[in-house]
C-alpha positions as CSV (number, residue, x, y, z in Angstrom):
1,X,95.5,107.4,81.3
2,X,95.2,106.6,77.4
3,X,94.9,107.9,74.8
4,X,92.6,107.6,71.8
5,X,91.1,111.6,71.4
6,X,92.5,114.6,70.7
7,X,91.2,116.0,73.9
8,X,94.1,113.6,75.6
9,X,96.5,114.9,73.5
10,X,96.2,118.2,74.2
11,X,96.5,117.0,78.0
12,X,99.5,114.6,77.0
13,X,101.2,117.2,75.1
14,X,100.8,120.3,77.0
15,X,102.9,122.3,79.0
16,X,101.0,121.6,82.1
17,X,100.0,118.5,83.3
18,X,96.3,118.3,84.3
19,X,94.2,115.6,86.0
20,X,93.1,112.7,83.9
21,X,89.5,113.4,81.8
22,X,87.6,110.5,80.7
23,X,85.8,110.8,78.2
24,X,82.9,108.0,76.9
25,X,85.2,105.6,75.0
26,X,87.4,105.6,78.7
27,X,84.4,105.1,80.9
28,X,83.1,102.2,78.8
29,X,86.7,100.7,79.0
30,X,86.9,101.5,82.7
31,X,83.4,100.6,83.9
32,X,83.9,97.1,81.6
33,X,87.1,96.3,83.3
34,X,86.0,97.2,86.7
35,X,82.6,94.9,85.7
36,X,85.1,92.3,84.6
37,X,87.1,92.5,87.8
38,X,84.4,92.2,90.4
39,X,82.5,89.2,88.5
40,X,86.1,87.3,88.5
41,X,86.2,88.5,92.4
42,X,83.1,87.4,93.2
43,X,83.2,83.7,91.3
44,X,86.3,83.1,92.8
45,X,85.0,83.4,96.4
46,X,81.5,82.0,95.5
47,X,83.2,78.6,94.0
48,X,86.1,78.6,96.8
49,X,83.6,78.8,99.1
50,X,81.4,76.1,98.3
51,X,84.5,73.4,97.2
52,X,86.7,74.4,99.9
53,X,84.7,76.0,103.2
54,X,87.5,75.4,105.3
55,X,89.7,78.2,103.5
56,X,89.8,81.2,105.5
57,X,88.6,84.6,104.3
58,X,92.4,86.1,104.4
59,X,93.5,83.4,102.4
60,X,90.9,83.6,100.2
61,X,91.6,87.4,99.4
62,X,94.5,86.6,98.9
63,X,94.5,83.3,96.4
64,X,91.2,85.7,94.5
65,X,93.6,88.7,94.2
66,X,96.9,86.2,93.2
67,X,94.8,84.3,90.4
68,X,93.1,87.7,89.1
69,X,96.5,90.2,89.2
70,X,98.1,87.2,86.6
71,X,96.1,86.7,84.4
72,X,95.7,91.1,84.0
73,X,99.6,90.8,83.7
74,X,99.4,88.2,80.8
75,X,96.8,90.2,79.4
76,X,98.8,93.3,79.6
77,X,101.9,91.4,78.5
78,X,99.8,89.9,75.0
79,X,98.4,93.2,74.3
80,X,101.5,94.4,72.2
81,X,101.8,91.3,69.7
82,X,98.4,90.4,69.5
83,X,97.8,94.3,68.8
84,X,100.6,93.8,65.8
85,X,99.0,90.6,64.4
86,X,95.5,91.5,64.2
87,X,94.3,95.6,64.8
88,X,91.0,94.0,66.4
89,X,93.3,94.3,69.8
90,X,94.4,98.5,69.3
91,X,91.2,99.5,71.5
92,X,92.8,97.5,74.3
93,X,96.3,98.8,73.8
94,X,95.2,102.6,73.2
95,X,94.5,102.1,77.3
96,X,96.9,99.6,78.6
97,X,98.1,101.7,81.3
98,X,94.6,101.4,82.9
99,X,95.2,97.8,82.8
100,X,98.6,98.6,84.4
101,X,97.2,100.1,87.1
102,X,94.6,98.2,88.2
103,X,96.9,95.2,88.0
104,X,99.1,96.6,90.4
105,X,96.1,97.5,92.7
106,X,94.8,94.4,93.0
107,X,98.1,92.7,93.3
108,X,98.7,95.3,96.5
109,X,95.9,93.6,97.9
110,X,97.3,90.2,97.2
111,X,100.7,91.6,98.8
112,X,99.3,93.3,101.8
113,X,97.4,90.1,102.9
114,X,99.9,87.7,102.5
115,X,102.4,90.1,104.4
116,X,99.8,90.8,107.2
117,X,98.7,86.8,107.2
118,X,102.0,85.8,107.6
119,X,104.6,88.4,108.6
120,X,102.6,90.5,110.8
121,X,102.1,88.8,114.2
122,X,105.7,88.4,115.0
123,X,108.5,90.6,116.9
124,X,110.0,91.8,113.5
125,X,109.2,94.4,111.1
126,X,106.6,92.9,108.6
127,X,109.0,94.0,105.5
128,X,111.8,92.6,107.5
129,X,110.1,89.6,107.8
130,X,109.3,89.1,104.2
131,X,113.3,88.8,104.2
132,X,114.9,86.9,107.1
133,X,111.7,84.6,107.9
134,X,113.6,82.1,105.1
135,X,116.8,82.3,104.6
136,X,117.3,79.4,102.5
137,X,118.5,81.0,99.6
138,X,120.8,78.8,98.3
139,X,118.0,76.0,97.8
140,X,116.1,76.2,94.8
141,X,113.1,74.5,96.3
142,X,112.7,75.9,99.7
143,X,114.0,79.4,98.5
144,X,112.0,82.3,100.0
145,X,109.4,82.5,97.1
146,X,107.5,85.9,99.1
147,X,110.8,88.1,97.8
148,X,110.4,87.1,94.2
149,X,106.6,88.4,94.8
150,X,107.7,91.4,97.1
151,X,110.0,92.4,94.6
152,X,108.1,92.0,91.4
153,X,105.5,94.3,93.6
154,X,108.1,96.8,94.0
155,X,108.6,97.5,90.3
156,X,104.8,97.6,89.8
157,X,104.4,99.9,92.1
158,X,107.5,102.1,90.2
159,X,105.6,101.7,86.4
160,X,102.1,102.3,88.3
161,X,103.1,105.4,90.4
162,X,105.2,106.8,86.6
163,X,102.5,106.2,84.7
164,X,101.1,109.9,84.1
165,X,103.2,111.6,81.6
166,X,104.4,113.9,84.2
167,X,106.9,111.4,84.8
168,X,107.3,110.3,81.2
169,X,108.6,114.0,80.7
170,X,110.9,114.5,83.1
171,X,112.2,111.5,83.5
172,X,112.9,111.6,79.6
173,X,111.1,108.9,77.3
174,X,114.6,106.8,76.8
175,X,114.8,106.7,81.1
176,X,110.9,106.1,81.4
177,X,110.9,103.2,78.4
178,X,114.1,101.4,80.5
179,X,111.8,101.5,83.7
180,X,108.5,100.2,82.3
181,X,110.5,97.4,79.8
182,X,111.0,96.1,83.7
183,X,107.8,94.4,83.3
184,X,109.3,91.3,81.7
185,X,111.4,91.1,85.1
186,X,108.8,91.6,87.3
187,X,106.7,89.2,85.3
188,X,109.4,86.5,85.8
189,X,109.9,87.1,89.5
190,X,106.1,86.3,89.7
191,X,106.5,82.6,87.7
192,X,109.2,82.2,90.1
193,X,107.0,83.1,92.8
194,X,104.2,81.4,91.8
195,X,106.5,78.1,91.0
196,X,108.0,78.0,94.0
197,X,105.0,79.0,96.1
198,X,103.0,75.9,94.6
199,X,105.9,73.4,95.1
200,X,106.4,74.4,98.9
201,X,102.8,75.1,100.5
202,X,100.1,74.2,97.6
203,X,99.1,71.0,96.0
204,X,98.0,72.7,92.7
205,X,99.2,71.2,89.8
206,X,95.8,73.0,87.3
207,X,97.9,76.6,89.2
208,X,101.3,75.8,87.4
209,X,99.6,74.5,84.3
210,X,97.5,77.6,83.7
211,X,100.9,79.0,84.2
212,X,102.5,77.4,81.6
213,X,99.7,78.1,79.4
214,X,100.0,81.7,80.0
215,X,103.6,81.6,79.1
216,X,103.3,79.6,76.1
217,X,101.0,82.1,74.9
218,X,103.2,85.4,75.4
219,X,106.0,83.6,74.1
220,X,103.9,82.6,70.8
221,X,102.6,85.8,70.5
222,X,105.8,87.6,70.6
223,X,107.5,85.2,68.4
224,X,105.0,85.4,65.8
225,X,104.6,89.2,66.2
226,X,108.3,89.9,65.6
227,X,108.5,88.0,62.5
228,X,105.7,89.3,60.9
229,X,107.5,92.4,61.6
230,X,111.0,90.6,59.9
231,X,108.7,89.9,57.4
232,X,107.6,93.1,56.8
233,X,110.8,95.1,57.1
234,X,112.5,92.3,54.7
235,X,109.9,92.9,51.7
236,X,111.3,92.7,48.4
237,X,110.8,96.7,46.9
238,X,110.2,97.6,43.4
239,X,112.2,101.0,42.5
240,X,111.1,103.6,39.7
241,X,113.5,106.1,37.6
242,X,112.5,108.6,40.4
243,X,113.3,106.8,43.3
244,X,109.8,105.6,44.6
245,X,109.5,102.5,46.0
246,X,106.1,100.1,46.0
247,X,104.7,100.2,48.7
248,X,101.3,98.2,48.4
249,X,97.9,97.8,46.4
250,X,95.6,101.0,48.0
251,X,93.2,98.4,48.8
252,X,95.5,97.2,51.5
253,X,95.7,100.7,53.3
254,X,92.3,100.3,55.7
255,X,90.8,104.5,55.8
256,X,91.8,106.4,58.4
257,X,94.7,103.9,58.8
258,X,98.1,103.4,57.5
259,X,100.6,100.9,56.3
260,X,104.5,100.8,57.4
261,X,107.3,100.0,54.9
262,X,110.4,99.3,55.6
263,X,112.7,101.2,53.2
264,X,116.4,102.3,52.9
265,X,116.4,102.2,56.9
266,X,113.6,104.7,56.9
267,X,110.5,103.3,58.8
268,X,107.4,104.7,57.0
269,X,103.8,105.3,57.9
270,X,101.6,105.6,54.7
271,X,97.8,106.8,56.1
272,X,95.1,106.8,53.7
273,X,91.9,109.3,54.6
274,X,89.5,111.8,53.6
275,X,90.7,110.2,49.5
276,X,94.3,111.3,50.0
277,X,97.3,109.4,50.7
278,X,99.9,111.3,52.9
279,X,103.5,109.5,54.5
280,X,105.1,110.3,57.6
281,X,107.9,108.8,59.7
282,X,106.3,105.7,61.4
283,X,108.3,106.9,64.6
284,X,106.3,108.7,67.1
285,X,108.3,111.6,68.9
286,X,106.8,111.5,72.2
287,X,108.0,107.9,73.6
288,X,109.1,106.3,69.8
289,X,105.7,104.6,69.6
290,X,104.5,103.1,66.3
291,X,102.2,105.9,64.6
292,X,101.2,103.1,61.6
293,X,99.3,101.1,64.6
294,X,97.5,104.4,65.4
295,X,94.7,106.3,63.3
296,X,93.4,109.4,61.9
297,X,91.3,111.6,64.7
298,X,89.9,114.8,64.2
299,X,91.9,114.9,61.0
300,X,95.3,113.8,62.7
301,X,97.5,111.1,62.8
302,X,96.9,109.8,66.6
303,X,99.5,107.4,67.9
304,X,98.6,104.6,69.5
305,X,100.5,104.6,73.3
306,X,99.8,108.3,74.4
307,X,97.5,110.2,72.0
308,X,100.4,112.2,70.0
309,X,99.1,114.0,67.3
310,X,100.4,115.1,63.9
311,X,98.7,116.4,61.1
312,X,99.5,114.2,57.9
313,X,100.3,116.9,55.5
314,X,103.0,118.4,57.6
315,X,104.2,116.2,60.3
316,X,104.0,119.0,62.6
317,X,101.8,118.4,65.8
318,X,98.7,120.8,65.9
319,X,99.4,124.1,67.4
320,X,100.2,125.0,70.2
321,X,102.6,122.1,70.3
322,X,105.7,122.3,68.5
323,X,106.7,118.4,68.0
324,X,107.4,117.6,64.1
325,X,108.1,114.2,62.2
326,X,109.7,113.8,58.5
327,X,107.3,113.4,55.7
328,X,107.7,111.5,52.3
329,X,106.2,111.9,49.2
330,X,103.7,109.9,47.8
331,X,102.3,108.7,44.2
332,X,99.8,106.1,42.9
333,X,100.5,103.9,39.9
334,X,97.2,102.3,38.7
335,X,96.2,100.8,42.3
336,X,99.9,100.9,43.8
337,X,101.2,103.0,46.2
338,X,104.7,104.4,45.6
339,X,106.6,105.9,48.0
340,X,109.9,108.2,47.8
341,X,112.1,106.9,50.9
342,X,114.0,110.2,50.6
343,X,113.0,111.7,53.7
344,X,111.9,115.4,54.2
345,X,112.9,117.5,56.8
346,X,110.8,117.1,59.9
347,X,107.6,119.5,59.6
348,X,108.1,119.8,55.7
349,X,104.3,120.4,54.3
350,X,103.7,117.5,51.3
351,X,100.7,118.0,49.4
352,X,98.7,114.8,49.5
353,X,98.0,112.4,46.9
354,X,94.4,112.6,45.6
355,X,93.2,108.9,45.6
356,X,91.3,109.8,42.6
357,X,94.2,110.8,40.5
358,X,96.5,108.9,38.4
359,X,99.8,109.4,37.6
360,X,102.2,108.0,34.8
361,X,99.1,108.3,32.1
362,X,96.8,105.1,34.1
């Protein structure tokens, strides 16, 4: 489920939890990933199949489903910072949870081969198997690789199966963020996994290379991601007599979108739509996501993880939802934004700044 309409929101944000509606923007993104899942599928097999006939068709489920569950992990996993660098990528973040559950799917079926190919013909319990077939864990390279992979499984299966908000609630957002941060862990069980699986039963160097690859990427992509946000949160501020601080030209502010600033500790979200400026706490309230990567839907400030809504006058989530967010004032100087850090209690109504107004005689 993600979010990207107001129709979501009211779903996300309600006090009931109903089955997930798609509407045209998720079927395009669904029917394109599923598209892009089967033609991967299908080249995989039709290439194995012709440079390698002798593999079997188990083991070439489960080298297709392997190959294809990474590379929607790194995807997954580049999402966030590439979203931060470059708002091109928000469309795929608005649904990465469908990306988050298809991965998991697909890497089930990688999982339940490889168990039933290899664990499932013996006198032991498969699962048991997976666990007491090798028991040379003290060696780093003949350690039992398929419990690194068995256990990064498990704690897919725990973000897939807690990925309605259902959970989200009543798990609380602080206990539900903790769980699904475990991602990074699973995702370096499955480079161990994939390490070690090469080194003991595949000759495959182009497997671990396209690893490394993959990793060099995330790693770039977070680096550069966090300190563009140092940057950012580090800008040198200009202060007026009444305590506004510049923010930006107006140019800068994209419509329907916002800009964050960084000031006295106060993370702000300055949106620019309909020719008004308005400021709210960048924070979102539902799960802490960042509201200044989000946009303005049906006339409210949409957050970019889960569809949260708040109207940008107020801060207070349309009725009948009762969430609220601190608002700021805002001010335009020639072509600069100013805004007063001082922050209003959350839900306090601000009227907006008219773009086409001046203030201080420009």
């Amino acid at each position: 489920m993600g979010p990207g309409d107001s129709l979501l929101a009211n779903i996300v944000m309600g006090a009931t939890y109903l089955a997930v509606l798609w509407n045209r923007q998720k079927k395009i993104y669904d029917l394109v990933l599923l598209g892009l899942v089967i033609f991967y599928l299908l080249c995989f097999v039709g290439f194995t199949s012709f440079y390698q006939p002798e593999v079997t068709p188990p083991t070439l489920i489960i080298r297709a489903t392997g190959t294809l569950a990474i590379i929607i992990l790194h995807v997954i996993l580049l999402i966030g910072p590439l979203s931060r660098l470059n708002n091109k990528f928000l469309p795929l973040l608005y649904n990465r949870r469908h990306l988050g559950v298809t991965m998991f799917l697909v890497a089930l079926v990688h999982g339940g081969f490889s168990i039933l190919q290899f664990h499932a013909f013996g006198d032991i319990n498969p699962i048991v198997s997976v666990f007491v077939s090798n028991t040379h864990y003290g060696n780093v390279m003949r350690f039992p690789f398929q419990t690194l992979g068995f256990s990064a499984l498990v704690i897919f299966f725990l973000m897939a199966s807690t990925s309605h908000d259902f959970w989200l609630h009543n798990l609380s957002p602080k206990v539900w963020k903790a769980l699904h941060m475990m991602v990074y862990l699973a995702y370096s069980l499955v480079v161990l996994h994939v390490m070690l699986g090469v080194v003991q039963l595949e000759d495959s160097p182009w497997l671990i290379g396209s690893l490394g690859v993959g990793m060099g990427l995330i790693i770039t992509t977070h680096l550069l991601s966090g300190f563009q946000s140092y940057k950012q949160d580090h800008l040198s501020i200009s202060i007026n007599q009444d305590g506004f601080v510049k923010a930006c030209h107006i140019d800068e502010i994209v419509e329907n979108r916002a800009k964050m600033v960084m000031s006295e500790g106060q993370s702000i979200a300055i949106f620019k739509y309909d020719n008004k400026l308005s400021a709210v706490n960048n924070i979102c309230k539902h799960q802490n996501g960042p509201l200044s990567e989000g946009k303005i839907i049906d006339g409210c400030i949409t957050c970019p993880w889960h569809g949260y809504q708040y109207l940008p006058e107020s801060g207070t989530s349309p009725p009948p939802f009762e969430e609220k967010i601190a608002t700021y004032q805002v001010q335009l100087v020639g072509e600069e934004v100013w805004v007063n850090p001082r922050p209003n209690a959350p839900g306090t109504p601000v009227t907006a700044c008219q773009i086409n107004q001046r203030k201080h005689g420009d």
